[in-house]
Backbone as CSV, one residue per row, in Angstrom:
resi,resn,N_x,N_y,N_z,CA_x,CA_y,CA_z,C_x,C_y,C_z
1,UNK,0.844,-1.184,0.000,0.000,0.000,0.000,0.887,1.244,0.000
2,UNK,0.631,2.298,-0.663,1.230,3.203,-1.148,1.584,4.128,0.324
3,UNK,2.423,4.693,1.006,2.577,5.477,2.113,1.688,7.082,1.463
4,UNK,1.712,8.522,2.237,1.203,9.321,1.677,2.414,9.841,0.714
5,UNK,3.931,9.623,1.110,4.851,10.175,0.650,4.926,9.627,-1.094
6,UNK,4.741,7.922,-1.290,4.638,7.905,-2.667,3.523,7.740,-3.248
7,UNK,2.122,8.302,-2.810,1.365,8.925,-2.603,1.068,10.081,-3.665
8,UNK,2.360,11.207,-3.165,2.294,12.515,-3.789,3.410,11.981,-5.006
9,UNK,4.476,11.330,-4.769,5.552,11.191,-5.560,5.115,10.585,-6.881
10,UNK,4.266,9.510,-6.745,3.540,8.771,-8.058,2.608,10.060,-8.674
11,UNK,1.911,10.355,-7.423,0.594,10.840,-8.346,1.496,12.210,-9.205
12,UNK,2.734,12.859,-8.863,3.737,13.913,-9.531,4.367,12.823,-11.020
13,UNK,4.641,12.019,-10.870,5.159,11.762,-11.724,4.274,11.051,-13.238
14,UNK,2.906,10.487,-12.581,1.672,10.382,-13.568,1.301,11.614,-14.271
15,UNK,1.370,12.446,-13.864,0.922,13.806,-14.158,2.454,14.046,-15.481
16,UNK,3.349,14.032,-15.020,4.654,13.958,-15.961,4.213,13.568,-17.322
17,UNK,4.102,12.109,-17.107,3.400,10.938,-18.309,2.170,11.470,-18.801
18,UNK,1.332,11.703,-18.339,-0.314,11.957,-19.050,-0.077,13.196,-19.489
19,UNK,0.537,12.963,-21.171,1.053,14.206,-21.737,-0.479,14.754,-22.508
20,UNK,-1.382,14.374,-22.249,-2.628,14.322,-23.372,-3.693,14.813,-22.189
21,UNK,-3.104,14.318,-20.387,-3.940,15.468,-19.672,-5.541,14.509,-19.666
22,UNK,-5.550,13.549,-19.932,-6.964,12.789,-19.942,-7.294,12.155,-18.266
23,UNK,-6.619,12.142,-17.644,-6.291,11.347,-16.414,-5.954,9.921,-16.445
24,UNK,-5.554,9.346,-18.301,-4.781,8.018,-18.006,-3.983,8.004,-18.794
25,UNK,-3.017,6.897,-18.663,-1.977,6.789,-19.001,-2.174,5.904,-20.424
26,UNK,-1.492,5.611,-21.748,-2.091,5.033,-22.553,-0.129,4.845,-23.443
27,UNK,-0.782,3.588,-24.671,0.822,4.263,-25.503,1.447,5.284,-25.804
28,UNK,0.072,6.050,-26.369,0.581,7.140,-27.014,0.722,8.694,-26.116
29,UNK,0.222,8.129,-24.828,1.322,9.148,-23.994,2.644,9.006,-24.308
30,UNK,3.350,7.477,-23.781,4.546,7.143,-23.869,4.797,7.682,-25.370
31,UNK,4.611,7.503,-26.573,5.139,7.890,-27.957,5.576,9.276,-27.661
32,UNK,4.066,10.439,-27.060,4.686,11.937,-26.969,5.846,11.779,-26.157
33,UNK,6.185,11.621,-25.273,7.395,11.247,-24.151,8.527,11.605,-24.773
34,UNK,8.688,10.202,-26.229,9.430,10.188,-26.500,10.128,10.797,-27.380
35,UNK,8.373,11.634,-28.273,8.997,12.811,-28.980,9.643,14.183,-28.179
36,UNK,8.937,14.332,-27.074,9.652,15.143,-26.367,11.146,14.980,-26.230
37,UNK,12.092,13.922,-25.460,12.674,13.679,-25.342,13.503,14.203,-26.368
38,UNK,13.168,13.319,-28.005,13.966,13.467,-29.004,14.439,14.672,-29.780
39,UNK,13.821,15.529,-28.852,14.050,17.060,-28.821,15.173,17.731,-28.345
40,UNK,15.701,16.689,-27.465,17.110,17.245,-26.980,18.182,17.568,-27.711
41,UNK,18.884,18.248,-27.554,20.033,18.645,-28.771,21.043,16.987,-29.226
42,UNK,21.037,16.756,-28.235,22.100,15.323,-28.874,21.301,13.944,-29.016
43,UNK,20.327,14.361,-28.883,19.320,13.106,-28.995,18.589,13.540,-30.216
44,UNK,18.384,14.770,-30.669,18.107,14.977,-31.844,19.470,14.773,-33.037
45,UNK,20.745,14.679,-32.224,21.950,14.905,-33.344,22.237,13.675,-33.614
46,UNK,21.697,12.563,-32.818,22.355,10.815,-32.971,21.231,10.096,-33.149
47,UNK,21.217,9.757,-33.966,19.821,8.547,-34.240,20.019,7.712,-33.630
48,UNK,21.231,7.107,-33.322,21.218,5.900,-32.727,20.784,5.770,-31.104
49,UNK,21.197,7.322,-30.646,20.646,7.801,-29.301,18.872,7.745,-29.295
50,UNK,18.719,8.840,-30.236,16.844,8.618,-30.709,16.614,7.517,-30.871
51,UNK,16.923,6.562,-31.027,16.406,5.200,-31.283,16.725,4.696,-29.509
52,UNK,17.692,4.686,-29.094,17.448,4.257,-27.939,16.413,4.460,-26.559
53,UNK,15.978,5.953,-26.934,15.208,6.851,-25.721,13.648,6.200,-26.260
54,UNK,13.854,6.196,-27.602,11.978,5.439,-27.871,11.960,4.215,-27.972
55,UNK,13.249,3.714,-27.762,12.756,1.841,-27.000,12.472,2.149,-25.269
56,UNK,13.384,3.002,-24.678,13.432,3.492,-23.370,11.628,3.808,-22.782
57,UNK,11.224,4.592,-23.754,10.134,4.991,-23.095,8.847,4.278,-23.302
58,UNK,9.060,3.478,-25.139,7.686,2.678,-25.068,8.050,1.362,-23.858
59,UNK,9.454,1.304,-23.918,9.422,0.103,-22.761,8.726,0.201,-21.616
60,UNK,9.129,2.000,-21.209,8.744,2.042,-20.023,6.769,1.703,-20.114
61,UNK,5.751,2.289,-20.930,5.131,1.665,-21.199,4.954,0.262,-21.100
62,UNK,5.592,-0.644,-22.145,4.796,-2.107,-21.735,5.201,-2.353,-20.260
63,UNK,6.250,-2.088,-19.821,6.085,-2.304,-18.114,5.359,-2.126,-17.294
64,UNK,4.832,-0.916,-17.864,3.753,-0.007,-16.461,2.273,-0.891,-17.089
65,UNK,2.190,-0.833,-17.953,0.958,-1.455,-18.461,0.657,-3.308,-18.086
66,UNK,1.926,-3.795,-18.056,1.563,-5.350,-17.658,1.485,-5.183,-16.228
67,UNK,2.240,-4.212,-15.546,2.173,-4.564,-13.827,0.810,-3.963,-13.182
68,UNK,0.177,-2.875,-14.273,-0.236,-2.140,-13.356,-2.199,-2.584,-14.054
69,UNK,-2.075,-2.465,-15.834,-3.372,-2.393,-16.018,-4.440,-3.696,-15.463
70,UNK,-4.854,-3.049,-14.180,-5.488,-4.485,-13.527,-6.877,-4.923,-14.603
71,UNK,-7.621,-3.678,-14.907,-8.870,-4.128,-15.486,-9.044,-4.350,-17.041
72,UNK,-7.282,-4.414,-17.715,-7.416,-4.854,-19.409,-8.083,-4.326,-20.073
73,UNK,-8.061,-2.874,-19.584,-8.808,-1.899,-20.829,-7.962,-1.205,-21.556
74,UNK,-6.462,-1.173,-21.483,-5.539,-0.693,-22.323,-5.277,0.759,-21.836
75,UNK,-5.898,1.387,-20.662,-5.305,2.428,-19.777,-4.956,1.898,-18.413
76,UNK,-3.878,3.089,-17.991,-3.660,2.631,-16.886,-4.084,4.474,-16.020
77,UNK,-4.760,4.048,-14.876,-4.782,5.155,-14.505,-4.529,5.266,-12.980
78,UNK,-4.186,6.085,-12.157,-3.435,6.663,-11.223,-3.414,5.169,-9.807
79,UNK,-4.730,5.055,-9.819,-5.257,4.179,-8.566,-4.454,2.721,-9.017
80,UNK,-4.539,2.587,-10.373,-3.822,1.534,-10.871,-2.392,1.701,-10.750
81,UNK,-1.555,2.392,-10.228,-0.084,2.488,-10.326,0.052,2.487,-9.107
82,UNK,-0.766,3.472,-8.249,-0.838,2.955,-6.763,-1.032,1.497,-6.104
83,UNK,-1.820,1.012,-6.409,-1.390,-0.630,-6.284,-0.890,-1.497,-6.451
84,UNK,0.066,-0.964,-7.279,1.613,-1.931,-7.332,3.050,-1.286,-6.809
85,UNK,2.676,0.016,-6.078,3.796,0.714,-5.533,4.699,-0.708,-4.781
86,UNK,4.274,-1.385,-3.948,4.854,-2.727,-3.436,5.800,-3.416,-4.558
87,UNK,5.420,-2.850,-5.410,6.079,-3.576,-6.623,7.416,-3.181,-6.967
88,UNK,7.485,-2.041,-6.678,8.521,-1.450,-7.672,9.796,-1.396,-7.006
89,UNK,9.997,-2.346,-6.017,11.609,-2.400,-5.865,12.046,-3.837,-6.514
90,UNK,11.060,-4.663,-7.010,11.297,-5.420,-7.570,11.715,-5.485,-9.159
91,UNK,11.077,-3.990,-9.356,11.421,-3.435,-10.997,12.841,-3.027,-10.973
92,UNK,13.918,-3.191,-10.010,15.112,-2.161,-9.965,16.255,-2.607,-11.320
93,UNK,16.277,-3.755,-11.727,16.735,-3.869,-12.983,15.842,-3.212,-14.331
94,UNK,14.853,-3.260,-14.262,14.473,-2.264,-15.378,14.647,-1.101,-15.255
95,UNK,14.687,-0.676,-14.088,15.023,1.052,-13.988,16.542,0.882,-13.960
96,UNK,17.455,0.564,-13.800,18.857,0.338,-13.594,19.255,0.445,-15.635
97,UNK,18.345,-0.352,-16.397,18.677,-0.741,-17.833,18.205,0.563,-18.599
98,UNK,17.159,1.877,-17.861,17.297,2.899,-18.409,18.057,3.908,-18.135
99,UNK,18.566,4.025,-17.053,19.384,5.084,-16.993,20.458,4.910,-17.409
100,UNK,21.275,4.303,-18.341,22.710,4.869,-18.997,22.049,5.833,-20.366
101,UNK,20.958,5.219,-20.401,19.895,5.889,-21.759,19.745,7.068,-21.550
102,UNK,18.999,7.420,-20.661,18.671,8.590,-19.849,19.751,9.812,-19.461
103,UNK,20.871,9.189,-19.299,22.311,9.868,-18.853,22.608,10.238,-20.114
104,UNK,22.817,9.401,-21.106,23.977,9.767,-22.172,22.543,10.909,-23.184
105,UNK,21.022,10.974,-23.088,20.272,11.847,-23.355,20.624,13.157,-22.786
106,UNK,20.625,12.727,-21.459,20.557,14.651,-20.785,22.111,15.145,-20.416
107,UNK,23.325,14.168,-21.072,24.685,14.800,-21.064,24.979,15.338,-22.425
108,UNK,24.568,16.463,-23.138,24.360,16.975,-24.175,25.992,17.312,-24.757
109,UNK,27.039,17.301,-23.695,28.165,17.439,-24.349,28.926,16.337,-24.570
110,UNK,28.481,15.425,-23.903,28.763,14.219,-23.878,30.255,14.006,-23.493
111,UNK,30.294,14.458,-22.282,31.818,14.611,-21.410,31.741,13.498,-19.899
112,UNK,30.238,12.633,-20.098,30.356,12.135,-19.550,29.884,12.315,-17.620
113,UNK,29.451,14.266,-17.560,29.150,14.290,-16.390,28.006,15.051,-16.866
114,UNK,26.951,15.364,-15.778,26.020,16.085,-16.254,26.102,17.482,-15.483
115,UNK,25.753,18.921,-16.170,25.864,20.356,-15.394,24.795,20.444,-14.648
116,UNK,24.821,21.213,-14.108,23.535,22.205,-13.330,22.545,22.786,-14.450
117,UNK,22.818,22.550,-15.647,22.272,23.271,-16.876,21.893,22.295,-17.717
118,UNK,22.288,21.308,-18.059,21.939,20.118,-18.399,20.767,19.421,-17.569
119,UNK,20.874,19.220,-15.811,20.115,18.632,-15.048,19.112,19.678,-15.230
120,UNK,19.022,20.951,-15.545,17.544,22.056,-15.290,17.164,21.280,-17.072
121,UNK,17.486,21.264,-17.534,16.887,20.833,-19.178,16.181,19.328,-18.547
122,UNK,16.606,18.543,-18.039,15.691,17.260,-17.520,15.086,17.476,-16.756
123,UNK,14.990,18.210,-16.407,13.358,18.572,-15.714,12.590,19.164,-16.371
124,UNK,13.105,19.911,-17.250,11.839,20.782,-18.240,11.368,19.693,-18.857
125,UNK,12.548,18.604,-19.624,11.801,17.988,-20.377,11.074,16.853,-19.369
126,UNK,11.247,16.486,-18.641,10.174,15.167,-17.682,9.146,15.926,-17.795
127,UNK,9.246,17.621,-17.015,8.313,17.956,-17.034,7.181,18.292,-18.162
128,UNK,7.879,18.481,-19.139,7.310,19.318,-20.274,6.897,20.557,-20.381
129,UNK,7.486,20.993,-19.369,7.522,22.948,-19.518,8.714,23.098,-18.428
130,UNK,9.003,24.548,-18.912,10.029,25.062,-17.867,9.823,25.030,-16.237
131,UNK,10.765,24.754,-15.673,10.343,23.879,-14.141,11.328,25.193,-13.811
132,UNK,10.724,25.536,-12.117,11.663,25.936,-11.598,12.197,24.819,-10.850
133,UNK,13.749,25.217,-10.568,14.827,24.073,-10.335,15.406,24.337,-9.033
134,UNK,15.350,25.787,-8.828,15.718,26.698,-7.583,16.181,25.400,-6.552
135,UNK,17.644,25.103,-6.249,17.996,24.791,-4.913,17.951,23.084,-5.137
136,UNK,17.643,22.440,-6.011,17.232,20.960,-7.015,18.718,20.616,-6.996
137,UNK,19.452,21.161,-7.873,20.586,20.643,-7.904,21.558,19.942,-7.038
138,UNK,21.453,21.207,-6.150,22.405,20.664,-5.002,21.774,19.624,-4.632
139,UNK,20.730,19.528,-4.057,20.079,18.279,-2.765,20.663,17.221,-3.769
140,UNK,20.951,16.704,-5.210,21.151,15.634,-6.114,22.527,15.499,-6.557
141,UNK,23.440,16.410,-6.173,24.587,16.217,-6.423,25.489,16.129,-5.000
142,UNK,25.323,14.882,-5.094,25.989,14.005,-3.747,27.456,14.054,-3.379
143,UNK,28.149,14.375,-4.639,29.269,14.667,-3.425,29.992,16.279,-3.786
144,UNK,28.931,17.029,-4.541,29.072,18.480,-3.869,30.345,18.829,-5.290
145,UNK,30.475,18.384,-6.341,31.568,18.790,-7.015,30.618,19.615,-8.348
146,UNK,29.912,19.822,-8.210,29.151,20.651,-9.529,28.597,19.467,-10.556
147,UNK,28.294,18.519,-10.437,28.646,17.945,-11.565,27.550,16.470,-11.480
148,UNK,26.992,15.890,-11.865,26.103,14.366,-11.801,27.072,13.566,-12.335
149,UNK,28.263,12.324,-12.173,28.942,11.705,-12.470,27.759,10.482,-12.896
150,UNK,28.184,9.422,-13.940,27.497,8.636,-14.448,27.049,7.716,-12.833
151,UNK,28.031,7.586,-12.075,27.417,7.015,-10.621,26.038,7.539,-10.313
152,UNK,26.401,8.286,-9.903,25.682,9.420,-8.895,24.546,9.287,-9.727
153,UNK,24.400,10.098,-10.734,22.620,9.494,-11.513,21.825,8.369,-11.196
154,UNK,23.597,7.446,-11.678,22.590,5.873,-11.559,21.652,5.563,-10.464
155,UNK,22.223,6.285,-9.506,21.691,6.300,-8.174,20.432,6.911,-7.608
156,UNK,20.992,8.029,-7.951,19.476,8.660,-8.542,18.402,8.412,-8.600
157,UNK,18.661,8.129,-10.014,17.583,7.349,-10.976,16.866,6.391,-10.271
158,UNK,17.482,5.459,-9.417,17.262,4.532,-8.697,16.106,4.906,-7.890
159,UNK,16.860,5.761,-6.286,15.780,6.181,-5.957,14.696,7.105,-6.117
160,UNK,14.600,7.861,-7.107,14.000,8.211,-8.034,12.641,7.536,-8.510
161,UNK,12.428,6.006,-9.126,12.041,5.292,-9.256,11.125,4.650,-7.952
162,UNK,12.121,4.144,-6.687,11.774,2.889,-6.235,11.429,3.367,-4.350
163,UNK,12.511,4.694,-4.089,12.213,4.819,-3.264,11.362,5.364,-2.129
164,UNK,11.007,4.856,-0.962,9.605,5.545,-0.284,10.182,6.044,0.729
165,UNK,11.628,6.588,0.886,12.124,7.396,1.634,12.040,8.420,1.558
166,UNK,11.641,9.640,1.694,11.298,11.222,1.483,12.628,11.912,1.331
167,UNK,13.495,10.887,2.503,14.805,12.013,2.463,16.276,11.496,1.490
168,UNK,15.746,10.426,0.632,16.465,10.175,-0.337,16.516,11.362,-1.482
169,UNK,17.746,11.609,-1.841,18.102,12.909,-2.488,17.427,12.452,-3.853
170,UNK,17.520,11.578,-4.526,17.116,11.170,-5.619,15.786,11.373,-6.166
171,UNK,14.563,11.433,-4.957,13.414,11.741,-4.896,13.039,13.019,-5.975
172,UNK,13.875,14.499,-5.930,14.127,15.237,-6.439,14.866,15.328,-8.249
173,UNK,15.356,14.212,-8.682,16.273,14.239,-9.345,15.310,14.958,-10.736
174,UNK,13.647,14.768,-11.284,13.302,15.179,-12.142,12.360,16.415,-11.370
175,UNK,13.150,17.504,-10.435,12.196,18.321,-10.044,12.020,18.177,-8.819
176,UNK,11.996,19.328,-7.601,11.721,19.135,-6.429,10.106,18.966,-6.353
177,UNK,10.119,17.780,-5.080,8.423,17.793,-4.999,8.021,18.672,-4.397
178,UNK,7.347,19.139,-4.414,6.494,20.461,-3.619,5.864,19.341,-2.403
179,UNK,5.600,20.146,-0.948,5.323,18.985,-0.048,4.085,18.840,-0.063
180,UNK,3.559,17.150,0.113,2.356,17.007,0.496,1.480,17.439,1.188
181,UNK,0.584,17.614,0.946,-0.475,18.062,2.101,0.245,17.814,3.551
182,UNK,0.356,16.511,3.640,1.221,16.378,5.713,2.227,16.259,5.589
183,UNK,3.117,17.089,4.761,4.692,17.535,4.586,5.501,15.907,4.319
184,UNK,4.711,15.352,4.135,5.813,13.888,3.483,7.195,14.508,2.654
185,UNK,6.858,15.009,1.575,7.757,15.086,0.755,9.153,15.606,0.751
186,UNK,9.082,16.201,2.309,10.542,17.068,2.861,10.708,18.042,1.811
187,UNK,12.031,18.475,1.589,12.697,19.350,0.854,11.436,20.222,0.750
């Protein structure tokens, strides 16, 4: 059962996905996703990158859709993702198999670390509009050198994904949560 903390964290990140704003989740959310995505400057400059981010995201699709669509109507919608929150530390190899995808997308110079300017562009794009980022960075850059090392993301990403700790830095990594109604969300 979902705590209130991933609670707010799911129901933030459904809202991400439901690029169409219907209140469910469907393929062709995931397709916009991925046109978004392919918008990035080096993901627009490498096909072979664009090709990787739209296996990345329809994947992420058939995943969410086999774990979650309980009633086989081909949406998945919010209450349905909430009931497999139990689930998702068991997904940690599928989330582990997107983020080098995800990294080598939002490292636009491809030097291998990600900026403070790079990480504000992945949030616009998760988000799909300009996010404020104000104070984001730091809480996610773990050991304080300016910079997201391919580690440090992975990690991220991780808890990002899986975790129902509030004060995991990763929580933040696509955007600080604004706090829940009973302050779950910290930061």
């Amino acid at each position: 059962m979902a705590s209130e903390f991933q609670r707010h964290k799911l129901t933030s990140m459904f809202h991400a996905f439901d690029t169409d704003r219907n209140g469910y989740l469907d393929q062709q959310d995931f397709r916009a996703l991925a046109d978004r995505w392919k918008q990035l400057p080096r993901v627009a400059a490498e096909p072979e990158l664009a090709a990787r981010v739209e296996r990345v995201m329809l994947g992420w699709w058939d995943t969410l859709y086999a774990a979650a669509d309980a009633n086989g109507d081909g949406l998945v919608d919010l209450d349905e993702i909430l009931a497999v929150v139990d689930r998702l530390p068991e997904m940690r190899p599928a989330v582990a198999e997107t983020s080098d995808t995800v990294f080598d997308a939002i490292d636009e110079n491809g030097d291998g670390r990600i900026s403070r300017e790079e990480h504000r562009r992945l949030v616009d794009v998760w988000n799909g509009q300009p996010t404020d980022t104000t104070g984001v960075f730091e809480l996610v850059d773990l050991d304080g050198d300016g910079f997201l090392s391919r580690e440090e993301f992975t990690e991220l990403w991780a808890q990002f994904w899986i975790s129902a700790d509030p004060a995991d830095p990763g929580n933040h990594l696509c955007g600080a949560l604004a706090p829940a109604a009973d302050g779950a969300a910290g930061a």
